[in-house]
C-alpha positions, 0 to 999 in steps of 0.5 A: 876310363875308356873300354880301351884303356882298361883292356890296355891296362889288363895286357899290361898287367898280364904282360908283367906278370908272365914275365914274373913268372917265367924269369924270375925263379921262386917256389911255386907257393909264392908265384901262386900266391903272387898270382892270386893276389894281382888277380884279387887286385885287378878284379877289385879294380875291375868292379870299381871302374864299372861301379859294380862295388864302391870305394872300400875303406882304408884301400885307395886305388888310384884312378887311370886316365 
């Protein structure tokens, strides 16, 4: 995975979830949950694609190319 596609797909994921949470109307415990849990998933992501941390078991996150 090239540095431009992972900046790509980081905008792309930011992009959704601003439009997440400005037009989709739910309580503010559930938008910070969701916020917190894409942020998880996307440093996860992060630390595998630069092999900072291995597969983990059970998980599959699937590769971009």
């Amino acid at each position: 995975m090239t540095l431009v596609g992972i900046v790509v797909v980081l905008v792309v994921v930011g992009l959704m979830l601003w439009l997440i949470n400005t037009y989709i109307p739910m309580a503010g415990a559930i938008k910070s949950l969701l916020n917190i849990v894409v942020f998880v998933v996307v440093l996860i992501w992060l630390l595998q694609v630069f092999g900072l941390i291995g597969p983990i078991n059970g998980v599959h996150m699937p590769n971009l190319k």
